[in-house]
PDB file of N, CA, C, O and CB in Angstrom:
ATOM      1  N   UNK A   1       0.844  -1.187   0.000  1.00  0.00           N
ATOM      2  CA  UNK A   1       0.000   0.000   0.000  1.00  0.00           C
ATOM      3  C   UNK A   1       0.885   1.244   0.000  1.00  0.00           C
ATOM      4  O   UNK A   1       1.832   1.458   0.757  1.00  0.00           O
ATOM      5  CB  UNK A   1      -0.958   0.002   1.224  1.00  0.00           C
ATOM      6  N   UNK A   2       0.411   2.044  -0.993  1.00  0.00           N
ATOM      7  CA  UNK A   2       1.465   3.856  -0.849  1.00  0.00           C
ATOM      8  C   UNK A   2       0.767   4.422   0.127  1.00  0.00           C
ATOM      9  O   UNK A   2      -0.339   4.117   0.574  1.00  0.00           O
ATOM     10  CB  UNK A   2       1.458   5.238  -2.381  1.00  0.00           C
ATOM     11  N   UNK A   3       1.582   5.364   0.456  1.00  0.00           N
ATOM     12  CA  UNK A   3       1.469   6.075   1.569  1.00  0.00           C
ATOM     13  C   UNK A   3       0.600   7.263   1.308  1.00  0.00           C
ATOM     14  O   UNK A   3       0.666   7.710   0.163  1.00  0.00           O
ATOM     15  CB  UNK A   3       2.755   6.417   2.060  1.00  0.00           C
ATOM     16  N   UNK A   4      -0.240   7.886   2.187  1.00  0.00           N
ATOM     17  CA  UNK A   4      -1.312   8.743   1.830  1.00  0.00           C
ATOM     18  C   UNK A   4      -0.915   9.798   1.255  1.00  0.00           C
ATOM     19  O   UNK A   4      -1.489  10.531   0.449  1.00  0.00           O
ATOM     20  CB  UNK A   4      -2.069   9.101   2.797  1.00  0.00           C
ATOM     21  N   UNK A   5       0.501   9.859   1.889  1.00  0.00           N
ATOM     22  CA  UNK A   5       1.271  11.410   1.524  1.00  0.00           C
ATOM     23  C   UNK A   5       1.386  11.254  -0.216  1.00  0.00           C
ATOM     24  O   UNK A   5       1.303  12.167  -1.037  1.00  0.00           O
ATOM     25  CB  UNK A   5       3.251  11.620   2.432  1.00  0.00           C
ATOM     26  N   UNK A   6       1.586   9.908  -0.451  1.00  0.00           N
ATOM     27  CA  UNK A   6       1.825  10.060  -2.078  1.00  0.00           C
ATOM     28  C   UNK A   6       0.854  10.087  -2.794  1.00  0.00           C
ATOM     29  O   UNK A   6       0.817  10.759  -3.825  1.00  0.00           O
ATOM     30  CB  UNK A   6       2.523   9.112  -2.705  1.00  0.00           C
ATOM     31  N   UNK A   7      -0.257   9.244  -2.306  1.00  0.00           N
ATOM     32  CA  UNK A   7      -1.585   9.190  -3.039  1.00  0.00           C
ATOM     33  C   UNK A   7      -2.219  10.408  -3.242  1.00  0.00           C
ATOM     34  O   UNK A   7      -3.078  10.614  -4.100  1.00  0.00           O
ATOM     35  CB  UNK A   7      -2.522   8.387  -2.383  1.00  0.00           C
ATOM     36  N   UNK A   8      -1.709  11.357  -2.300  1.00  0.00           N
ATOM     37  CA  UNK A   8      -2.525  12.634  -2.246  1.00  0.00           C
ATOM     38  C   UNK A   8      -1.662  13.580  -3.410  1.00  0.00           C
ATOM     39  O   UNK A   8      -2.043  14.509  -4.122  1.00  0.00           O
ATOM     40  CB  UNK A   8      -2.559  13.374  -0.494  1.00  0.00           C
ATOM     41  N   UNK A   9      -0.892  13.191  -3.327  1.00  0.00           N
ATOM     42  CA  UNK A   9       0.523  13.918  -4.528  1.00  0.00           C
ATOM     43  C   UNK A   9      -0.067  13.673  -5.739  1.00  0.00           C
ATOM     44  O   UNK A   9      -0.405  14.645  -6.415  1.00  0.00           O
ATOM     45  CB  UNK A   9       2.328  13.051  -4.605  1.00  0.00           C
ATOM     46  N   UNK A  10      -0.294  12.346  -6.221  1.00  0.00           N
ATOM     47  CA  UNK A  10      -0.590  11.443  -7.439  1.00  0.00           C
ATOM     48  C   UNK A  10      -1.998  12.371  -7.616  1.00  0.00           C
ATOM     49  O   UNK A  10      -2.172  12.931  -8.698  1.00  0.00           O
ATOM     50  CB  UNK A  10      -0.748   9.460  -7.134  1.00  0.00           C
ATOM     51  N   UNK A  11      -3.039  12.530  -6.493  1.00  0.00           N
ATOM     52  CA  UNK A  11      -4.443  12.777  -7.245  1.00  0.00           C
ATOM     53  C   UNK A  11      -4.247  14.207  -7.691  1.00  0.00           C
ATOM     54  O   UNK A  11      -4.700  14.408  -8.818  1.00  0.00           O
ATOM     55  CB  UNK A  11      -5.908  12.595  -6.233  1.00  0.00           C
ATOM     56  N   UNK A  12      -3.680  15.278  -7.094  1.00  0.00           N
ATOM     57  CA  UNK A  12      -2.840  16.485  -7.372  1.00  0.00           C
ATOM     58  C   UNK A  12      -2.379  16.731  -8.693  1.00  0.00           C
ATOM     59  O   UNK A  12      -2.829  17.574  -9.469  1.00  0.00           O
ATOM     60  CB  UNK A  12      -1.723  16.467  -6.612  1.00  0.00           C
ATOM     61  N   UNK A  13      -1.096  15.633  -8.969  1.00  0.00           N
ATOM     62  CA  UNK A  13      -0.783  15.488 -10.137  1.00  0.00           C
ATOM     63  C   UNK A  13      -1.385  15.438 -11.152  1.00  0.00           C
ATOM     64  O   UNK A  13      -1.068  16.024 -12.187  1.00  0.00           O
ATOM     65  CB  UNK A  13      -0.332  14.838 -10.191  1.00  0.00           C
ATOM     66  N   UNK A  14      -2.526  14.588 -10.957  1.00  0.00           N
ATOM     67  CA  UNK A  14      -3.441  14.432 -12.157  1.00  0.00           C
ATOM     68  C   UNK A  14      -4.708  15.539 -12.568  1.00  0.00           C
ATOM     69  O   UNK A  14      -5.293  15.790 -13.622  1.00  0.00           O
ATOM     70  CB  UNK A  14      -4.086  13.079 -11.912  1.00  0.00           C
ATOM     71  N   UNK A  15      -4.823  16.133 -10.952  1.00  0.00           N
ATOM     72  CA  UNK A  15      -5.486  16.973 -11.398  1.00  0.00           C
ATOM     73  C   UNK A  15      -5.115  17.986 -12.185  1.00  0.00           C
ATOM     74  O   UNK A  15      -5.825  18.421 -13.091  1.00  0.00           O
ATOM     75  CB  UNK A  15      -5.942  17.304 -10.652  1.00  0.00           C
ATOM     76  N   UNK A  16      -3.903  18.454 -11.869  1.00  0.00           N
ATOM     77  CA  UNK A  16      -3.032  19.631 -12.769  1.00  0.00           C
ATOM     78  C   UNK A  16      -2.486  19.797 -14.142  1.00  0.00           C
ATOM     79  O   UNK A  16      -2.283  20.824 -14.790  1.00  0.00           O
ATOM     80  CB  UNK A  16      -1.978  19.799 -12.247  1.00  0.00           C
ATOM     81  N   UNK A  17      -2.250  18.253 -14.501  1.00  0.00           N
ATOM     82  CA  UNK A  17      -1.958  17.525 -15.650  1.00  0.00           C
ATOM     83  C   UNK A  17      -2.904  17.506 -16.506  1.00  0.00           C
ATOM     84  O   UNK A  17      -2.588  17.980 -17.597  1.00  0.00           O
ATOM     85  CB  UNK A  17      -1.632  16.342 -15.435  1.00  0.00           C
ATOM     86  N   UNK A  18      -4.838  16.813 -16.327  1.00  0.00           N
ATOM     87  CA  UNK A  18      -5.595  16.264 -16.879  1.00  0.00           C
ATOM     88  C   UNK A  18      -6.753  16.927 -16.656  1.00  0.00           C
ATOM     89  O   UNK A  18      -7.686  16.926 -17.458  1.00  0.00           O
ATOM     90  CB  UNK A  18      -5.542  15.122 -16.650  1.00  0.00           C
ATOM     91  N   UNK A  19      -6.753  17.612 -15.403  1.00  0.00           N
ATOM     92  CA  UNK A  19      -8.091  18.433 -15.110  1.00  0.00           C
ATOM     93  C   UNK A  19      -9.311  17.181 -14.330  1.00  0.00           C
ATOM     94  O   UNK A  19     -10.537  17.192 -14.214  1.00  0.00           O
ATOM     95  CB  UNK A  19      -8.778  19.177 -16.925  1.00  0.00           C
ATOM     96  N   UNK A  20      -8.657  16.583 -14.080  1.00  0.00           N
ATOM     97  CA  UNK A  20      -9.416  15.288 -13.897  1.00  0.00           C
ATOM     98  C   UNK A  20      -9.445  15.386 -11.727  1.00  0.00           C
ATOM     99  O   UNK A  20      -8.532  15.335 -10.902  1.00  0.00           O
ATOM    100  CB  UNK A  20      -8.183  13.541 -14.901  1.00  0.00           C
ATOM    101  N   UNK A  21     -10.360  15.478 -11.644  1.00  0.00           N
ATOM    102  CA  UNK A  21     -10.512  15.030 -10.075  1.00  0.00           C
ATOM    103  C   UNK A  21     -10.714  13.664  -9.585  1.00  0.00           C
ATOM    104  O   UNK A  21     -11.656  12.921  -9.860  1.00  0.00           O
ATOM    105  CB  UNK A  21     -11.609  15.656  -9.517  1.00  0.00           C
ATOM    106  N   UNK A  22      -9.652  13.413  -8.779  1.00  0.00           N
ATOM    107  CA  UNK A  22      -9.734  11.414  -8.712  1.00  0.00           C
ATOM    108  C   UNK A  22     -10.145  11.637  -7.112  1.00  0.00           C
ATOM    109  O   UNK A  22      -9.757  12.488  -6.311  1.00  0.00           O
ATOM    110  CB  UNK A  22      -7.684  10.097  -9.050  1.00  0.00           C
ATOM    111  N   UNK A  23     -11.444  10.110  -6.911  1.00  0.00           N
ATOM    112  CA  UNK A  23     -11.240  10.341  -5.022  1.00  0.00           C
ATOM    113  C   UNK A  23      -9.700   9.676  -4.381  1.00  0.00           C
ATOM    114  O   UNK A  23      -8.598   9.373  -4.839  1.00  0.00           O
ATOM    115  CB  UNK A  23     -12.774   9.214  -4.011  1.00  0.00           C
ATOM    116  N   UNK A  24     -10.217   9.670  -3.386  1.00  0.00           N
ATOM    117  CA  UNK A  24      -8.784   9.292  -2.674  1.00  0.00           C
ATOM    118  C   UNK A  24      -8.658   7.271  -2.987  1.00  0.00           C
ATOM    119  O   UNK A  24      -7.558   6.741  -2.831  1.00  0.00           O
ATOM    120  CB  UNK A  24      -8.945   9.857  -0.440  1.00  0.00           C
ATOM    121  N   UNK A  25      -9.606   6.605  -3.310  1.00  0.00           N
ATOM    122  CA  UNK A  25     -10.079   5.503  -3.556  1.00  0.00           C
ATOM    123  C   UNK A  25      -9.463   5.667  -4.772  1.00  0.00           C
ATOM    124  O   UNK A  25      -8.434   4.993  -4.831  1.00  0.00           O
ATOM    125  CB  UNK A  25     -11.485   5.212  -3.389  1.00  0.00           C
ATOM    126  N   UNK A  26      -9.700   6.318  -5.793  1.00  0.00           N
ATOM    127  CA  UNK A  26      -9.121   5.882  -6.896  1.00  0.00           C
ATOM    128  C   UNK A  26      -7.802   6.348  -7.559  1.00  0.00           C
ATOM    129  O   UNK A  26      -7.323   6.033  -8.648  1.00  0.00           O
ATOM    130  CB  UNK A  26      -9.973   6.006  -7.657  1.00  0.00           C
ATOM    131  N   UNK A  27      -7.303   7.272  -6.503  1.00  0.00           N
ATOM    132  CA  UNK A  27      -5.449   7.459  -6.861  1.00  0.00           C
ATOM    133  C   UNK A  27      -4.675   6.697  -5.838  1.00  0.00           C
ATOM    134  O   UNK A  27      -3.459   6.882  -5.870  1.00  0.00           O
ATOM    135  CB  UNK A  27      -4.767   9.246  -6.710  1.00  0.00           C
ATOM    136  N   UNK A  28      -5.193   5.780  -4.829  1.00  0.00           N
ATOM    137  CA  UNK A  28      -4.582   4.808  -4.424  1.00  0.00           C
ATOM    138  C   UNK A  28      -4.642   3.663  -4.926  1.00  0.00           C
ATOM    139  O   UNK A  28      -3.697   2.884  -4.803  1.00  0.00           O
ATOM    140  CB  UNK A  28      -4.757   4.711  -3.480  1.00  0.00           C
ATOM    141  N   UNK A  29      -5.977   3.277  -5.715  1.00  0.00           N
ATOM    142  CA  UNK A  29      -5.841   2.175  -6.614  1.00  0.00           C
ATOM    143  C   UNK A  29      -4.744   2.233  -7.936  1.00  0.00           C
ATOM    144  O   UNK A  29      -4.015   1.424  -8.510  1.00  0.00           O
ATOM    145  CB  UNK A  29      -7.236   1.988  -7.120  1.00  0.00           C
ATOM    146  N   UNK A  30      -5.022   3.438  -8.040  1.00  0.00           N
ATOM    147  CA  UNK A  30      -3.640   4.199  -9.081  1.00  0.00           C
ATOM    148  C   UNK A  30      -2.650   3.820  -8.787  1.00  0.00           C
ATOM    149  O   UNK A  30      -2.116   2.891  -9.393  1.00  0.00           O
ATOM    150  CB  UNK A  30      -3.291   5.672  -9.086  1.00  0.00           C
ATOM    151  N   UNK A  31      -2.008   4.529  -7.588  1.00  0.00           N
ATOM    152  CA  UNK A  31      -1.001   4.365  -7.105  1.00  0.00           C
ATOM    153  C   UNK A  31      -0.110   3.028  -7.151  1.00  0.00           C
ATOM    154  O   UNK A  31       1.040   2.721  -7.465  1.00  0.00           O
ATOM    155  CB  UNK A  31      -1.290   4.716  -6.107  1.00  0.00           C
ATOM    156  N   UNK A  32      -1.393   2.334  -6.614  1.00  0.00           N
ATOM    157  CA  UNK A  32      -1.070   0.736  -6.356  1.00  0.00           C
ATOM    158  C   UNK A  32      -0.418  -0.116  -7.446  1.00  0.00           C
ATOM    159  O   UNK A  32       0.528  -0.903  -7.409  1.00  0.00           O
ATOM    160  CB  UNK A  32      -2.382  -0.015  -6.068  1.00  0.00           C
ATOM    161  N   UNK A  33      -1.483   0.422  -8.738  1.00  0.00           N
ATOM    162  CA  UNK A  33      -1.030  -0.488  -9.937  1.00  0.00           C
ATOM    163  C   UNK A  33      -0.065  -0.026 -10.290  1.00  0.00           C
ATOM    164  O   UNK A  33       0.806  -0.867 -10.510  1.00  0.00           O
ATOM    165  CB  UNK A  33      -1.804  -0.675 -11.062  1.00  0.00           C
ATOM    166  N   UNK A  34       0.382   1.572 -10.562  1.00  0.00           N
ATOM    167  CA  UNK A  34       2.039   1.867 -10.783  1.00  0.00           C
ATOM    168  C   UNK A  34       3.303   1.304  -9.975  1.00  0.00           C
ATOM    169  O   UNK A  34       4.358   1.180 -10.595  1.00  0.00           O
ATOM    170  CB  UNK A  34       2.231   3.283 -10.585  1.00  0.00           C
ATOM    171  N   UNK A  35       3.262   1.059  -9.013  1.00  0.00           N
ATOM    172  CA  UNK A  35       3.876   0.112  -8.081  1.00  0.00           C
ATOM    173  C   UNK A  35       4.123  -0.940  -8.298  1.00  0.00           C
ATOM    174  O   UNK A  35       5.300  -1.224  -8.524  1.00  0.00           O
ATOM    175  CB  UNK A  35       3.399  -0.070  -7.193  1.00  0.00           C
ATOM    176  N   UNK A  36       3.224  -1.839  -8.318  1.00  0.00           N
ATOM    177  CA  UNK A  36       2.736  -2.751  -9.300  1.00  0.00           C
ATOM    178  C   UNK A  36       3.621  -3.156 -10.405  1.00  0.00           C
ATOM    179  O   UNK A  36       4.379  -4.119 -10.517  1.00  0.00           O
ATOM    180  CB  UNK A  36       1.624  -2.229  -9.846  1.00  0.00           C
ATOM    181  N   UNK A  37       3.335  -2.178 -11.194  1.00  0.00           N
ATOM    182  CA  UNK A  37       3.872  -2.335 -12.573  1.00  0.00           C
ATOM    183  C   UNK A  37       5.589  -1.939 -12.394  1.00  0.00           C
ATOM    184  O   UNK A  37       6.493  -2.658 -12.819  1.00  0.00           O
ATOM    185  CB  UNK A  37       2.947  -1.202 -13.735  1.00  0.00           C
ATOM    186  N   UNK A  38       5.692  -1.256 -12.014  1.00  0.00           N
ATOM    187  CA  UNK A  38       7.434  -1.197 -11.580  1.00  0.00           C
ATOM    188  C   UNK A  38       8.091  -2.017 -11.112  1.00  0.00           C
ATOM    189  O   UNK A  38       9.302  -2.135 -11.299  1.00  0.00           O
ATOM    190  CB  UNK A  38       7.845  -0.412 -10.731  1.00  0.00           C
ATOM    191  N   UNK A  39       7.408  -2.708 -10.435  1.00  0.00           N
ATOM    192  CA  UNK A  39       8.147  -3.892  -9.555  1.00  0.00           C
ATOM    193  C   UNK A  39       7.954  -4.785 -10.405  1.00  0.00           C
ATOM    194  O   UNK A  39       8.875  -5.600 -10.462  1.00  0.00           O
ATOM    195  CB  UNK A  39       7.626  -4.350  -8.077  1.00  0.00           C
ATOM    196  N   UNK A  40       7.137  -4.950 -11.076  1.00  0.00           N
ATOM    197  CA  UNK A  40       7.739  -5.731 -12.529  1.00  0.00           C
ATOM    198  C   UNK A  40       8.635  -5.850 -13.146  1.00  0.00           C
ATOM    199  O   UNK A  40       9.391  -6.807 -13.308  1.00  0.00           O
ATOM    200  CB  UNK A  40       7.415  -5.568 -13.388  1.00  0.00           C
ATOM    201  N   UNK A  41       8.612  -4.575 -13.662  1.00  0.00           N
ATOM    202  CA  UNK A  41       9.705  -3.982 -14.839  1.00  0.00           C
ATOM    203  C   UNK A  41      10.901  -4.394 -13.846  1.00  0.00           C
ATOM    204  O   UNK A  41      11.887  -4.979 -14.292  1.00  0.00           O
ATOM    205  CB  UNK A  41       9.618  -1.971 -15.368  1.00  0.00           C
ATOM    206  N   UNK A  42      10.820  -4.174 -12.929  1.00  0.00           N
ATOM    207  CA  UNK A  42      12.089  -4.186 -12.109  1.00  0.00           C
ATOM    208  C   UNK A  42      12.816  -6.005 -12.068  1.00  0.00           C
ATOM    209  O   UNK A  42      13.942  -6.498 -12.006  1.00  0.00           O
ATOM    210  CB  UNK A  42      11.549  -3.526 -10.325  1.00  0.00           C
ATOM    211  N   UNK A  43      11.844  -6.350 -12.120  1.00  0.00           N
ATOM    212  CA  UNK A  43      12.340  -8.065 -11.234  1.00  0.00           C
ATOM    213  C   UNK A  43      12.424  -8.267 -13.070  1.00  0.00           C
ATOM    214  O   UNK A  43      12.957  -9.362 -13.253  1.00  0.00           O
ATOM    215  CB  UNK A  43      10.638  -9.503  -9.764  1.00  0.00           C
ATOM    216  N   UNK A  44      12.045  -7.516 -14.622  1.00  0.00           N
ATOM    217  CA  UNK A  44      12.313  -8.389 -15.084  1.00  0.00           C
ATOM    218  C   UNK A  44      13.688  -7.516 -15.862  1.00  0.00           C
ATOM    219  O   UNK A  44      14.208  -7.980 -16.876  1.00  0.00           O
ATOM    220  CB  UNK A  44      11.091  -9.109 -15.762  1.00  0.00           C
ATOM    221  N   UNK A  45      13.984  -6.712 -15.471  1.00  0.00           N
ATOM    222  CA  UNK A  45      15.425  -6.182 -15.555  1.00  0.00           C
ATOM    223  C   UNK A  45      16.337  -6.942 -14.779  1.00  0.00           C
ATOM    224  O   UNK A  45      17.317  -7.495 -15.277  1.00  0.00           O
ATOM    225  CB  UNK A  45      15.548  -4.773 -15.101  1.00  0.00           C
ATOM    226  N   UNK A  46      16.021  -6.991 -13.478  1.00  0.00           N
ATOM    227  CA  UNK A  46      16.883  -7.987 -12.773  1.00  0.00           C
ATOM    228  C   UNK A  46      16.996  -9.586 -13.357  1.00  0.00           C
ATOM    229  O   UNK A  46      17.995 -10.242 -13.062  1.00  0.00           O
ATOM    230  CB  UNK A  46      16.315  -8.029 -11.319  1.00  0.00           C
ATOM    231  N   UNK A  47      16.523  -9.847 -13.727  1.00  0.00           N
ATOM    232  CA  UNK A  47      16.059 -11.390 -14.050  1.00  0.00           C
ATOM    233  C   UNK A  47      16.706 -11.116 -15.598  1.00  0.00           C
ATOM    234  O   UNK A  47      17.105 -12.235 -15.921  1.00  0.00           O
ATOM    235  CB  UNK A  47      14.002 -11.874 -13.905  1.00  0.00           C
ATOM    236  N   UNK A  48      16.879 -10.585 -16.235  1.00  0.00           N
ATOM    237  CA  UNK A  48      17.638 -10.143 -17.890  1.00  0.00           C
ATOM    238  C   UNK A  48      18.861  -9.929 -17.697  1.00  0.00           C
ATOM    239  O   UNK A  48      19.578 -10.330 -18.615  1.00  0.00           O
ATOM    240  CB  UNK A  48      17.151  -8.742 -18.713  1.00  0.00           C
ATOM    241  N   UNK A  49      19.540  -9.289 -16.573  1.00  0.00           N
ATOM    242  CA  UNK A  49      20.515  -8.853 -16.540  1.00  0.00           C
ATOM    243  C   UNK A  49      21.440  -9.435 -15.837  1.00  0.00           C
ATOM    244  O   UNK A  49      22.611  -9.378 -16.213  1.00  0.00           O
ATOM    245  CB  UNK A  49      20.380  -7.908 -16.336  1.00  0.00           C
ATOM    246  N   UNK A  50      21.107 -10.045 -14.785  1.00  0.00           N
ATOM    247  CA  UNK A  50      21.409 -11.235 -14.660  1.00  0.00           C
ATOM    248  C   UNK A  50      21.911 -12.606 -15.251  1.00  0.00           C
ATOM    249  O   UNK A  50      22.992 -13.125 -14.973  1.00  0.00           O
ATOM    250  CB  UNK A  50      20.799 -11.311 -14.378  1.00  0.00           C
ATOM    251  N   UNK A  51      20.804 -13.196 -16.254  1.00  0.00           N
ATOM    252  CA  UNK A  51      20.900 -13.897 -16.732  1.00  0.00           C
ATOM    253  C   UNK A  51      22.284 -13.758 -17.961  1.00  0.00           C
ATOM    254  O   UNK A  51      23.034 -14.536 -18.552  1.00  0.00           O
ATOM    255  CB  UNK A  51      19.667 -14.054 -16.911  1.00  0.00           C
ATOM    256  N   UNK A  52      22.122 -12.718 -17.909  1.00  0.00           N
ATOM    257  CA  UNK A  52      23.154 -12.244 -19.581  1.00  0.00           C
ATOM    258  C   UNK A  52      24.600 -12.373 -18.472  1.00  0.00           C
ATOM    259  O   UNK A  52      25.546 -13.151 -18.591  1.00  0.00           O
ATOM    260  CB  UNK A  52      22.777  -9.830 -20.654  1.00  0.00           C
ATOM    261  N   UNK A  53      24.446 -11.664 -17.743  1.00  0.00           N
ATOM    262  CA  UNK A  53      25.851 -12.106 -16.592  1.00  0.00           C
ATOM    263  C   UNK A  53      26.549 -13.662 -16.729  1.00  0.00           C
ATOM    264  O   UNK A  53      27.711 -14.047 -16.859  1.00  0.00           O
ATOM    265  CB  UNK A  53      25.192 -12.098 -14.771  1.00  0.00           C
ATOM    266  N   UNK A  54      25.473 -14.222 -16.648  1.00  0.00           N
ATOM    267  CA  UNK A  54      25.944 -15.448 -16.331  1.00  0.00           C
ATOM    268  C   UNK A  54      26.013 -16.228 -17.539  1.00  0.00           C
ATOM    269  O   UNK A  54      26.367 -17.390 -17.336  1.00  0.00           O
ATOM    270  CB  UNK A  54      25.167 -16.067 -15.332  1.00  0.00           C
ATOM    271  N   UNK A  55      25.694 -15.820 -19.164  1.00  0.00           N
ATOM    272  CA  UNK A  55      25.797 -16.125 -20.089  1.00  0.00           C
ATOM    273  C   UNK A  55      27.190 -16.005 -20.654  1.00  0.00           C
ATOM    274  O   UNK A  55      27.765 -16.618 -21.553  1.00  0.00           O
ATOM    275  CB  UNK A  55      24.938 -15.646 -20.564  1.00  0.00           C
ATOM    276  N   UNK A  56      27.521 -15.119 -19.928  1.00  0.00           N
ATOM    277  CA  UNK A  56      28.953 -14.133 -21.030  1.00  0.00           C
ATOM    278  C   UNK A  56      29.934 -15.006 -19.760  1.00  0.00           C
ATOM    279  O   UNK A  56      31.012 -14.638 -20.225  1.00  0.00           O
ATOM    280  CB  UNK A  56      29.067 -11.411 -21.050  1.00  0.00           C
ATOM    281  N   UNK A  57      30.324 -15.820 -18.601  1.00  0.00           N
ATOM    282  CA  UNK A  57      30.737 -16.089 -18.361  1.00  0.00           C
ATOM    283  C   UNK A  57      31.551 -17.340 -18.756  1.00  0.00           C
ATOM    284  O   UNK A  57      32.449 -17.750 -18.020  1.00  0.00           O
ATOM    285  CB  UNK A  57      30.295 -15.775 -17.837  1.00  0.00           C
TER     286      UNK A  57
END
């Protein structure tokens, strides 16, 4: 779970960006899935880069 301080940043953001007013329910669900999705990207950078490590050896 993000922290309120960010969720409240994120609905901010978007409002300023998009004109769009999000409740607090739905820029933490926001929040969540960007998180989410990074920690993806992340484990599959790690998991690529890695692997190529141990290829070239």
């Amino acid at each position: 779970m993000v922290e309120e301080r960010i969720v409240k940043e994120l609905q901010q953001i978007i409002k300023d960006s998009y004109g769009k007013d999000l409740t607090y329910q739905e820029a933490s669900k926001m929040a969540d899935t960007l998180v989410g999705y990074w920690d993806l990207l992340a484990k599959i950078y790690h998991e690529t880069t890695e692997s190529g490590k141990q290829n070239r050896k």
